[in-house]
Backbone as XML, in Angstrom:
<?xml version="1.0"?>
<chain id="A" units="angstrom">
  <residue number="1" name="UNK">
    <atom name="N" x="-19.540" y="-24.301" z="3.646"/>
    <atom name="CA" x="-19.730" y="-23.178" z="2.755"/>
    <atom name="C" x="-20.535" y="-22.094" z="3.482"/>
  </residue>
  <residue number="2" name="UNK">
    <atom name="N" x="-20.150" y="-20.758" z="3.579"/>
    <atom name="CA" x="-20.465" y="-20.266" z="3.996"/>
    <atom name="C" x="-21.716" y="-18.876" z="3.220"/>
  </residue>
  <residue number="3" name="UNK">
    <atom name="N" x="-22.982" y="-19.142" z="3.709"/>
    <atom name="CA" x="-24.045" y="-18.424" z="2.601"/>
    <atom name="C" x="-24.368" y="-17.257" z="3.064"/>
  </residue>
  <residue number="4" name="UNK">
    <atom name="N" x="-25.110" y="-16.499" z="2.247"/>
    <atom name="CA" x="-25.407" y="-15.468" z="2.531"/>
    <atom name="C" x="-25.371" y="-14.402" z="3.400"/>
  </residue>
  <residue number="5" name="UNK">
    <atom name="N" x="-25.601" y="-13.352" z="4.182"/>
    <atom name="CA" x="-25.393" y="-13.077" z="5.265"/>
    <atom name="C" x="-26.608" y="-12.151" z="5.491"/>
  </residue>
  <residue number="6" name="UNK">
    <atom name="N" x="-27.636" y="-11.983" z="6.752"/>
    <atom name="CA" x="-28.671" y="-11.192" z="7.033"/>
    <atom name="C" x="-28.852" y="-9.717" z="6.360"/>
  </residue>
  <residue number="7" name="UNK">
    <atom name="N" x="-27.964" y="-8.963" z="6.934"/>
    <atom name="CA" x="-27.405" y="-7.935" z="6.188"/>
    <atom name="C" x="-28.127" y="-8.062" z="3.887"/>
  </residue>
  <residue number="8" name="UNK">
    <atom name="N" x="-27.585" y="-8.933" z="3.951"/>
    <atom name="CA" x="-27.646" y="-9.407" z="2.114"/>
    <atom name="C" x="-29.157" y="-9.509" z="1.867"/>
  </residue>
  <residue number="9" name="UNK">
    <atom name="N" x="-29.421" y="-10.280" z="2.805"/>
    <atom name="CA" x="-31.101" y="-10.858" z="2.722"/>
    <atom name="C" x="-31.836" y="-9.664" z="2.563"/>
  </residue>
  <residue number="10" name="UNK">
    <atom name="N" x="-31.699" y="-8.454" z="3.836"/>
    <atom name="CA" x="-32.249" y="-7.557" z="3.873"/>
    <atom name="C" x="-32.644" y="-6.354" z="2.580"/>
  </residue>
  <residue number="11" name="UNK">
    <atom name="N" x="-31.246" y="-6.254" z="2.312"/>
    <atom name="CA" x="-31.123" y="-5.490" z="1.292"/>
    <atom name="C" x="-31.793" y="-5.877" z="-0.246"/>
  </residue>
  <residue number="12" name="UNK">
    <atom name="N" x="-31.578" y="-7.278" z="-0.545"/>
    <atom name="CA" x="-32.553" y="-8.102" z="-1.288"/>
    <atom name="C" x="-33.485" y="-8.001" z="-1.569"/>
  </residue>
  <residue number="13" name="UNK">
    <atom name="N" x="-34.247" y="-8.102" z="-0.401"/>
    <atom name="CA" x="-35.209" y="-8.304" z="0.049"/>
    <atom name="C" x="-36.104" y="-6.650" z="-0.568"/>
  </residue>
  <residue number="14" name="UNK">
    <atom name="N" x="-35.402" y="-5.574" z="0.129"/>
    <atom name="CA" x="-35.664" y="-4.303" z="0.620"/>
    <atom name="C" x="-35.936" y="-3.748" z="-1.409"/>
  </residue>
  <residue number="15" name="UNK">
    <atom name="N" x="-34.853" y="-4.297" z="-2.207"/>
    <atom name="CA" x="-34.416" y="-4.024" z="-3.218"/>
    <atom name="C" x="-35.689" y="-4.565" z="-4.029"/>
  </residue>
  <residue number="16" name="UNK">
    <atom name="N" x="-35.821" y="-5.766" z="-4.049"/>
    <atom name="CA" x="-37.202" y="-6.462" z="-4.865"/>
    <atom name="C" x="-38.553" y="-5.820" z="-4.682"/>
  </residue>
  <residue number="17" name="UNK">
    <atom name="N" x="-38.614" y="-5.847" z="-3.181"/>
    <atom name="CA" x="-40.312" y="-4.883" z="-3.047"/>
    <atom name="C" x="-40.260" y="-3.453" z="-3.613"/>
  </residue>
  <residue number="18" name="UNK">
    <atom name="N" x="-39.131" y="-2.764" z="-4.151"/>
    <atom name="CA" x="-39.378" y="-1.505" z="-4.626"/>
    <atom name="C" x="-39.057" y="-2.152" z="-6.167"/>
  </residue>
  <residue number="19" name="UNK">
    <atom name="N" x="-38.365" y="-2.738" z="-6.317"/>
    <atom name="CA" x="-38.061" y="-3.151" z="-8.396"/>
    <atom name="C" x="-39.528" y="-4.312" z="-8.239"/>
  </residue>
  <residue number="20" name="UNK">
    <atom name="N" x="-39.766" y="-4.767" z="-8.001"/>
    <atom name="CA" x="-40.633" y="-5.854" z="-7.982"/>
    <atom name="C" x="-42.249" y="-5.483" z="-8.887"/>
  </residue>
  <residue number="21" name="UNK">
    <atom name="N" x="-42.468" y="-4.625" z="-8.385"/>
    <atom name="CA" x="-43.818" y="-3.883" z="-9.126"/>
    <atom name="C" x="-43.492" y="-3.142" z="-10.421"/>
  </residue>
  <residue number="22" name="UNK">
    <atom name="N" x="-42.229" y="-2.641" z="-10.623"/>
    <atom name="CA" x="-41.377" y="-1.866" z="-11.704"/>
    <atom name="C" x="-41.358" y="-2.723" z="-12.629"/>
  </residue>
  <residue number="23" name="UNK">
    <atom name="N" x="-40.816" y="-4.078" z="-12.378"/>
    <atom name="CA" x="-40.914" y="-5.029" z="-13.583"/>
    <atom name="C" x="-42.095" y="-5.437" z="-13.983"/>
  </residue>
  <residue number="24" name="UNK">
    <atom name="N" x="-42.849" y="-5.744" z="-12.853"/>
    <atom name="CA" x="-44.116" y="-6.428" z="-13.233"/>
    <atom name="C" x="-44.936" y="-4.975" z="-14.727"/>
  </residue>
  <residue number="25" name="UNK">
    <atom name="N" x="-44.860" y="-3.940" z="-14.543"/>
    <atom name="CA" x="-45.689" y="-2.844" z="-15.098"/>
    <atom name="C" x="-44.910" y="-2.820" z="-16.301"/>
  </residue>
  <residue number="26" name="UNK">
    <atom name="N" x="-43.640" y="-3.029" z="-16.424"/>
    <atom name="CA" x="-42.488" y="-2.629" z="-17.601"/>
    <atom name="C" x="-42.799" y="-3.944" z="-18.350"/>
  </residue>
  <residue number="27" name="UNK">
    <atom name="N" x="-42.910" y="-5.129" z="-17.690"/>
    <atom name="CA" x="-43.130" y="-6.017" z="-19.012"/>
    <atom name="C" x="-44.668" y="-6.196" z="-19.359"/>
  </residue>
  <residue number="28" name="UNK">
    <atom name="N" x="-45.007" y="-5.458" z="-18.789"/>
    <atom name="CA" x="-46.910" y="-5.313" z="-18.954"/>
    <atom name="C" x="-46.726" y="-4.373" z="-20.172"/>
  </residue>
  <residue number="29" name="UNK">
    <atom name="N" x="-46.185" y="-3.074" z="-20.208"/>
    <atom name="CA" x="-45.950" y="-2.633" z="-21.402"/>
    <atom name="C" x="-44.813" y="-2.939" z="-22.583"/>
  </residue>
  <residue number="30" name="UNK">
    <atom name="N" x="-44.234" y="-3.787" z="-22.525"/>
    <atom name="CA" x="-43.337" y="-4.638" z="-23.475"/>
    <atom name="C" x="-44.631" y="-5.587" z="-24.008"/>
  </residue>
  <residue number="31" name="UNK">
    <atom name="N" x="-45.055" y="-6.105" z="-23.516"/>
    <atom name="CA" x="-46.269" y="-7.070" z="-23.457"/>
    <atom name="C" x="-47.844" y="-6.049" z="-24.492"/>
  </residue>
  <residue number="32" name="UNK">
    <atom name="N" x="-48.045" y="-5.600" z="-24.177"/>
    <atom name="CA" x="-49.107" y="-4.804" z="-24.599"/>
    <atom name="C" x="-48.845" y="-3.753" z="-25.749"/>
  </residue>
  <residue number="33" name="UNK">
    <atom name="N" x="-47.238" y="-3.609" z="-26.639"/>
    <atom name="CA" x="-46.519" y="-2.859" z="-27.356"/>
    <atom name="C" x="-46.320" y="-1.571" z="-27.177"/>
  </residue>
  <residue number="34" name="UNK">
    <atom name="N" x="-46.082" y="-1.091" z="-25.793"/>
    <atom name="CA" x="-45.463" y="0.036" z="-25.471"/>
    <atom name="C" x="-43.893" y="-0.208" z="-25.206"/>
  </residue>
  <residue number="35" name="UNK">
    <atom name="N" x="-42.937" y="-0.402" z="-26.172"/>
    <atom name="CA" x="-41.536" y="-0.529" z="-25.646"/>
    <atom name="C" x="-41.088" y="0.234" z="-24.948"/>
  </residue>
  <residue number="36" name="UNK">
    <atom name="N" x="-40.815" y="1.833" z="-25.429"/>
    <atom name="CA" x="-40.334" y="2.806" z="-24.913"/>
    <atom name="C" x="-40.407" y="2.849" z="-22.814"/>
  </residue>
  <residue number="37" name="UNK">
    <atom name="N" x="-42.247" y="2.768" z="-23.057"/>
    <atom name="CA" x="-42.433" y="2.897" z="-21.649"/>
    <atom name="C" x="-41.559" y="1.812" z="-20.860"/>
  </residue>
  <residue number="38" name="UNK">
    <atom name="N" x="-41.944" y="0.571" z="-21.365"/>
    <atom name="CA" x="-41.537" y="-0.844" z="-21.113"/>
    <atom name="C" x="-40.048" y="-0.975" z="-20.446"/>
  </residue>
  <residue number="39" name="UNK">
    <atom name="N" x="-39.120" y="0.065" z="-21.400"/>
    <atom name="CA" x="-38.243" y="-0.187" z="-21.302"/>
    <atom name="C" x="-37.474" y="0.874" z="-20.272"/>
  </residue>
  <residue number="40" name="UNK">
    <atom name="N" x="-38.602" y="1.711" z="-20.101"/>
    <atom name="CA" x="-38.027" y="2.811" z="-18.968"/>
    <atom name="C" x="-38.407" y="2.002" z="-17.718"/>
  </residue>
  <residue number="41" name="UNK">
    <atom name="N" x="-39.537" y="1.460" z="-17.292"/>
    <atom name="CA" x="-39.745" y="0.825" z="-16.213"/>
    <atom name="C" x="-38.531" y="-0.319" z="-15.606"/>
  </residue>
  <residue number="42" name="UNK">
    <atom name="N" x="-38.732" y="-0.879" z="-16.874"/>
    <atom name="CA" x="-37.593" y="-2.164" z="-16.221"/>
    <atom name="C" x="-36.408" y="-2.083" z="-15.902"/>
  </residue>
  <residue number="43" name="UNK">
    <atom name="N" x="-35.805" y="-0.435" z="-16.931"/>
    <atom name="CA" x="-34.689" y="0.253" z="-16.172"/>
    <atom name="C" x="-34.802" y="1.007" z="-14.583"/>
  </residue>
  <residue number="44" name="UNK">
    <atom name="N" x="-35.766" y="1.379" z="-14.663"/>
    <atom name="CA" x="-35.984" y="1.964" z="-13.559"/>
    <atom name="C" x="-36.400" y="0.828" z="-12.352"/>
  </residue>
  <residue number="45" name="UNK">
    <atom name="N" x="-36.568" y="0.119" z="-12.666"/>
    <atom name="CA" x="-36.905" y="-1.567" z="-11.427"/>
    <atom name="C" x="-35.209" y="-1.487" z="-11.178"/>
  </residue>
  <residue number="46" name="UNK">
    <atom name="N" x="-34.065" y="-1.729" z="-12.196"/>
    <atom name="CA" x="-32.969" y="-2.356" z="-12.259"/>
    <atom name="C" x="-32.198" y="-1.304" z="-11.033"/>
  </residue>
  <residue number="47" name="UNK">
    <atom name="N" x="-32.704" y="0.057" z="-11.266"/>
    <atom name="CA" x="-32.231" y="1.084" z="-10.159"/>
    <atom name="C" x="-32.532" y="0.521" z="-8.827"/>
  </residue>
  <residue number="48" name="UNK">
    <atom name="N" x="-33.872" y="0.744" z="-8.895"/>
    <atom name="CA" x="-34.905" y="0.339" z="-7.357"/>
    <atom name="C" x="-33.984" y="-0.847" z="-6.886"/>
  </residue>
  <residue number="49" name="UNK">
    <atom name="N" x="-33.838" y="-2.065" z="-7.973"/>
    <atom name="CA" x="-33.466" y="-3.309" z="-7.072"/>
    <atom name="C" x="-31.724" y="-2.906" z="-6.162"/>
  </residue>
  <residue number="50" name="UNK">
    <atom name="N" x="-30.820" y="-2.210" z="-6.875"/>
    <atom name="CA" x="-29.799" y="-1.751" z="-6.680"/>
    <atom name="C" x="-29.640" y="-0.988" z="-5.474"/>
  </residue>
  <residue number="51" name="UNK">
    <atom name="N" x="-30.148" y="-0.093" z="-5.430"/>
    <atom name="CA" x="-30.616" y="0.895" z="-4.466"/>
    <atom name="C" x="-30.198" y="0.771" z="-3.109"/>
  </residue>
  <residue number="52" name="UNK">
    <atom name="N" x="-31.014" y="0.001" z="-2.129"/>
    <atom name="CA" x="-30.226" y="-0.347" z="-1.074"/>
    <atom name="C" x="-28.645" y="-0.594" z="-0.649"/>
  </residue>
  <residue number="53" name="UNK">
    <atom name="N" x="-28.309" y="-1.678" z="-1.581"/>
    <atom name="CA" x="-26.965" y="-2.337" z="-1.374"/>
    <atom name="C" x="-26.398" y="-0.635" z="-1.925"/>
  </residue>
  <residue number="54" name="UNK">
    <atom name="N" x="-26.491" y="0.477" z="-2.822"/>
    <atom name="CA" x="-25.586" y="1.442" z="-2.983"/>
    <atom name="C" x="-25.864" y="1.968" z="-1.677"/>
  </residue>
  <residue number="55" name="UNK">
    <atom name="N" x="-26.455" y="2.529" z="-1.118"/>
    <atom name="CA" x="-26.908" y="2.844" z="0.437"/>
    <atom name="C" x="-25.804" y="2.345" z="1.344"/>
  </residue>
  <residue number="56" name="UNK">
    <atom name="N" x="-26.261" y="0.876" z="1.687"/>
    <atom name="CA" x="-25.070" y="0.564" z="2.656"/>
    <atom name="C" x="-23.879" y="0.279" z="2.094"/>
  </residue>
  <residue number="57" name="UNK">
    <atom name="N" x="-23.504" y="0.288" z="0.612"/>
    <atom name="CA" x="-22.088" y="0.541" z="0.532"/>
    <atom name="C" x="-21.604" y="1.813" z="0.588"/>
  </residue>
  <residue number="58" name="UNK">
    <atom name="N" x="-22.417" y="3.145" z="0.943"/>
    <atom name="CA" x="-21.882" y="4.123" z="0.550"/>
    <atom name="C" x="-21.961" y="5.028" z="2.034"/>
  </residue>
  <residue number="59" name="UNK">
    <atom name="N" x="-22.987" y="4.427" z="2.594"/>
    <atom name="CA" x="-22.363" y="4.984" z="4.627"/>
    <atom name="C" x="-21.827" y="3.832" z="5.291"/>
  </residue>
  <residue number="60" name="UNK">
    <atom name="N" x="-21.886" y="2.480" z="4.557"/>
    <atom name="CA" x="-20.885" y="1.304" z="5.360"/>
    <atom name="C" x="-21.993" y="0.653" z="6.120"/>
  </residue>
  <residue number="61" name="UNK">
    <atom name="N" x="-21.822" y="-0.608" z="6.425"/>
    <atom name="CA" x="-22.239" y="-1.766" z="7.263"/>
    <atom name="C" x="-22.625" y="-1.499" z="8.729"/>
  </residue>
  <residue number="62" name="UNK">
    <atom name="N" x="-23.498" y="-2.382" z="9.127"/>
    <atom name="CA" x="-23.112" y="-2.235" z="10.532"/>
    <atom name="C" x="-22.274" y="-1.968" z="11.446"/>
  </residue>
  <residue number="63" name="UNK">
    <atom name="N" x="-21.059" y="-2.512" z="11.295"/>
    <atom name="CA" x="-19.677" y="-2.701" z="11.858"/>
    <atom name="C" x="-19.121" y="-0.898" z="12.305"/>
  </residue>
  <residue number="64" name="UNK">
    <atom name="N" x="-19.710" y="-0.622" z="10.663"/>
    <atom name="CA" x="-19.155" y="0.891" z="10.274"/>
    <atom name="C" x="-20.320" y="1.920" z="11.212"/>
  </residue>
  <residue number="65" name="UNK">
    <atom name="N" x="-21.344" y="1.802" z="11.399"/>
    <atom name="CA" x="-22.247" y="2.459" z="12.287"/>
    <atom name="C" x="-22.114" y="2.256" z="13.601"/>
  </residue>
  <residue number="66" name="UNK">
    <atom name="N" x="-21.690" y="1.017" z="13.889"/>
    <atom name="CA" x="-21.265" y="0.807" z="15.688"/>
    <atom name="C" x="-20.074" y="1.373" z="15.916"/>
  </residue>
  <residue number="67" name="UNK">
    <atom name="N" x="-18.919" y="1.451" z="15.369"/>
    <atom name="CA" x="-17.792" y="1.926" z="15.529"/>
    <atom name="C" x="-17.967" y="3.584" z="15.113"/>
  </residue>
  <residue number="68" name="UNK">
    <atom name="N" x="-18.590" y="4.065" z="14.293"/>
    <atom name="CA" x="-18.957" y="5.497" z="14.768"/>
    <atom name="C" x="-19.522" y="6.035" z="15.704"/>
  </residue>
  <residue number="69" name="UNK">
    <atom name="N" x="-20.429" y="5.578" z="16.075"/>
    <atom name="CA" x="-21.303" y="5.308" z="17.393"/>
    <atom name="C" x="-20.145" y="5.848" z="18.311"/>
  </residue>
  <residue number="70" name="UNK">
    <atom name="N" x="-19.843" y="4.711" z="18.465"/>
    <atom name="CA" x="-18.479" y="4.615" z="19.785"/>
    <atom name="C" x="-16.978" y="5.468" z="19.372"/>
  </residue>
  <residue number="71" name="UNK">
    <atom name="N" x="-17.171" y="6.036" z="18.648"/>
    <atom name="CA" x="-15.923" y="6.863" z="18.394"/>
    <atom name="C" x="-14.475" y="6.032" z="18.453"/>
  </residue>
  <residue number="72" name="UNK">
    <atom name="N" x="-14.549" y="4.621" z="17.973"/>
    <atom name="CA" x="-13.473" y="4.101" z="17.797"/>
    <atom name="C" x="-12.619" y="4.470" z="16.376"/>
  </residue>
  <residue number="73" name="UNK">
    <atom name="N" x="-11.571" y="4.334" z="16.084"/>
    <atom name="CA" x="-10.689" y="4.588" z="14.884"/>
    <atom name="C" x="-10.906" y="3.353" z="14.265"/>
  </residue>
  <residue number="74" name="UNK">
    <atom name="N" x="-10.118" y="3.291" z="12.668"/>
    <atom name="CA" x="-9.952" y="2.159" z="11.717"/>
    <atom name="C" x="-9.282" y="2.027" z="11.839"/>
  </residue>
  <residue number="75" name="UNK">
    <atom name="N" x="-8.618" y="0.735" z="11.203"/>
    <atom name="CA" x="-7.268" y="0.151" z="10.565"/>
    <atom name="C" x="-6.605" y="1.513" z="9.619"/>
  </residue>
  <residue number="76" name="UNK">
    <atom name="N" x="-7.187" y="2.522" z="8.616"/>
    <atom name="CA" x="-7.255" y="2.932" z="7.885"/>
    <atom name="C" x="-6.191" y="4.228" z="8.684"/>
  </residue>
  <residue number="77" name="UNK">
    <atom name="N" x="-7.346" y="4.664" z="9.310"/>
    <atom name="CA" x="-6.956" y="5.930" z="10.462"/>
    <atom name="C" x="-5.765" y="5.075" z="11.252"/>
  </residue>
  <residue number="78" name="UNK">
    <atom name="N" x="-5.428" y="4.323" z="11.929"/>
    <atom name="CA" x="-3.743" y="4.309" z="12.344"/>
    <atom name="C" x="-2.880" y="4.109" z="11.362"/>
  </residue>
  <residue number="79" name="UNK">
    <atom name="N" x="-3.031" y="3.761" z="10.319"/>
    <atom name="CA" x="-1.831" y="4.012" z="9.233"/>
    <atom name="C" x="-1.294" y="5.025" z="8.230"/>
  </residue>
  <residue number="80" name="UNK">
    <atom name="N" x="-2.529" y="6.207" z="8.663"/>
    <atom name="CA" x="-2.575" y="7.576" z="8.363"/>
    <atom name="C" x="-1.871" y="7.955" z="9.193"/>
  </residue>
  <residue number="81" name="UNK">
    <atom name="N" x="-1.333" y="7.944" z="10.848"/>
    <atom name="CA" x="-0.515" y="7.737" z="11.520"/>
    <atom name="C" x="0.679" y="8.157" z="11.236"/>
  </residue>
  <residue number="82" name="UNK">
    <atom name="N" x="1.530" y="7.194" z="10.123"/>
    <atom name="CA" x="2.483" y="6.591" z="10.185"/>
    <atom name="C" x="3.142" y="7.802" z="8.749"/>
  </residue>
  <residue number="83" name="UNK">
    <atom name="N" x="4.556" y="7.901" z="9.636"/>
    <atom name="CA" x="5.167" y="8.967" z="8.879"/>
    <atom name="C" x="5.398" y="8.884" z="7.314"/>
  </residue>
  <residue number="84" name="UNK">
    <atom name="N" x="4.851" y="9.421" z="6.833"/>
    <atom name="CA" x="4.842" y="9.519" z="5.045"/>
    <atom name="C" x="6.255" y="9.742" z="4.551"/>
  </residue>
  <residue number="85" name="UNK">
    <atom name="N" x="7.623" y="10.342" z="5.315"/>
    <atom name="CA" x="8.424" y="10.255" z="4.829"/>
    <atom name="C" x="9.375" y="8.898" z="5.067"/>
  </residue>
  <residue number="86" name="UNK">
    <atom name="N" x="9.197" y="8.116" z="6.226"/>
    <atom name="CA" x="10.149" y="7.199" z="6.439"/>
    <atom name="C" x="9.240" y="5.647" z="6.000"/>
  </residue>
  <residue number="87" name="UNK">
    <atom name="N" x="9.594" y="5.412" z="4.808"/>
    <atom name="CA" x="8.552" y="4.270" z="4.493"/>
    <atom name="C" x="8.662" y="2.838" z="5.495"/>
  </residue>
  <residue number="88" name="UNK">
    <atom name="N" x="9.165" y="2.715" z="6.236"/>
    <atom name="CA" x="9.813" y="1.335" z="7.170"/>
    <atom name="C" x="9.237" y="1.782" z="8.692"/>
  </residue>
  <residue number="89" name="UNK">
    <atom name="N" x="8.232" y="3.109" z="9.084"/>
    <atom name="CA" x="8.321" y="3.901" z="10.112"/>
    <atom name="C" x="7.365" y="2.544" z="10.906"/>
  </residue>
  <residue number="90" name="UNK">
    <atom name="N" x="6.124" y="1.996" z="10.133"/>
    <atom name="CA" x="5.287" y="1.257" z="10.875"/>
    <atom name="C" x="5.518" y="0.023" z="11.081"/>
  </residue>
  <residue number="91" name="UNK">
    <atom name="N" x="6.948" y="-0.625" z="10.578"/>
    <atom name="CA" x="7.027" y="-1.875" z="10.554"/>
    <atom name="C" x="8.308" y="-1.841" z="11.831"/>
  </residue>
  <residue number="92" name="UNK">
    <atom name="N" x="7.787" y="-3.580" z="12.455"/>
    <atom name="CA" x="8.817" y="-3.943" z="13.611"/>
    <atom name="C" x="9.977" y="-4.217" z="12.577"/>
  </residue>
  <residue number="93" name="UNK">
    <atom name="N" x="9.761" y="-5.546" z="11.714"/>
    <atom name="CA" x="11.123" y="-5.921" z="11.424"/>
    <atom name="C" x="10.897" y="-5.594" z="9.592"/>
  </residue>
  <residue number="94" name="UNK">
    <atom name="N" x="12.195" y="-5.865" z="9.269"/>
    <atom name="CA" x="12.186" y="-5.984" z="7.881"/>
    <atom name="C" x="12.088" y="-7.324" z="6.597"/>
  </residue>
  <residue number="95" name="UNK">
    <atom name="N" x="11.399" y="-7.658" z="5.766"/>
    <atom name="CA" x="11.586" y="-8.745" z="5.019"/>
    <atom name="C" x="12.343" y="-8.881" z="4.423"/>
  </residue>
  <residue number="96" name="UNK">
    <atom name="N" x="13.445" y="-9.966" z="4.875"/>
    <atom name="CA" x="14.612" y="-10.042" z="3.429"/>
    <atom name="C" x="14.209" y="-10.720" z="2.375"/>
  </residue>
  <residue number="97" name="UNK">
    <atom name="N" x="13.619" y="-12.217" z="2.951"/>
    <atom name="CA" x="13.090" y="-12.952" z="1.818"/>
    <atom name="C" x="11.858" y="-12.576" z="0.764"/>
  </residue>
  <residue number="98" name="UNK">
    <atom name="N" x="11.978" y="-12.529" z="-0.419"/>
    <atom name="CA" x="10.757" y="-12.012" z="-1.393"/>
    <atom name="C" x="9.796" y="-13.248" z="-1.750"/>
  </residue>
  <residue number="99" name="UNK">
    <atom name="N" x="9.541" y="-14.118" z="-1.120"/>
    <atom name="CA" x="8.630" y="-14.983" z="-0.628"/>
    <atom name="C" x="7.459" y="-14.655" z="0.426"/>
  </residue>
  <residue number="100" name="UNK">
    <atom name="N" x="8.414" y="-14.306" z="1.333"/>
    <atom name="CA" x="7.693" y="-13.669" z="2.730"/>
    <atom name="C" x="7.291" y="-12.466" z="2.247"/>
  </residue>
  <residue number="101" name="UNK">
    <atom name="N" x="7.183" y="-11.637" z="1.617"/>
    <atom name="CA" x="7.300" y="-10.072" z="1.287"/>
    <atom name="C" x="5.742" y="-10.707" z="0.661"/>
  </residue>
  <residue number="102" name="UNK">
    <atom name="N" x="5.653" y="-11.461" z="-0.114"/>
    <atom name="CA" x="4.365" y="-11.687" z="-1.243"/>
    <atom name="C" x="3.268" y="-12.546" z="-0.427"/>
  </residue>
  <residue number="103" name="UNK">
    <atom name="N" x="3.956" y="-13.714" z="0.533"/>
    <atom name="CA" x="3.145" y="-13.919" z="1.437"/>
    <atom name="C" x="2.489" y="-12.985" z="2.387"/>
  </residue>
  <residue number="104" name="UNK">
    <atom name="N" x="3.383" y="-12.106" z="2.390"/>
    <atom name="CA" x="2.738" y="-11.548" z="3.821"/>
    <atom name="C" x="2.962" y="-11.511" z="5.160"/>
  </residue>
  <residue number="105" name="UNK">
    <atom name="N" x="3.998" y="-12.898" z="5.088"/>
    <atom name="CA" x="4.494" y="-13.254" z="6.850"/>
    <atom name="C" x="5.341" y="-12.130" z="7.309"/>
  </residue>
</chain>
């Protein structure tokens, strides 16, 4: 089974020490009968914890920073490539069987 990945930890990690004090203060005022406040904090923890992981989903992974780096292309970018009018332009052969077509082979 394959767990977690560094990357995950980090962000976790990165995510809790900024929501981490947010909750602790938000249920201090849930606790002490300030809801309103209470309930803005612990929303606002729920942001903080989020936060990171929207970050690296939204400039991409490592993978995505080394390959900019290096000015390599995507998978994405060579099939932008491929002529928009002839739909068969990027493929070697054709699938007859609709087995293979759903597999994939």
């Amino acid at each position: 089974m394959k767990g977690p990945g560094i990357l995950w930890m980090l962000q976790t990690a990165a995510g809790l020490s900024m929501a981490g004090p947010m909750f602790v203060v938000g249920f201090e005022f849930l606790r002490t009968g300030r809801p309103l406040a209470g309930v803005g904090f612990l929303a606002l923890g729920a942001v903080a914890l989020y936060f990171p992981t929207y970050l690296v989903n939204k400039i991409g992974g490592p993978r995505a920073w080394i390959r900019r780096r290096l000015g390599r292309s995507t998978d994405r970018d060579d099939d932008a490539n491929v002529d928009e009018r002839d739909p068969n332009a990027g493929r070697e052969e054709t699938r007859s069987n609709p087995l293979d077509r759903i597999l994939g082979r």
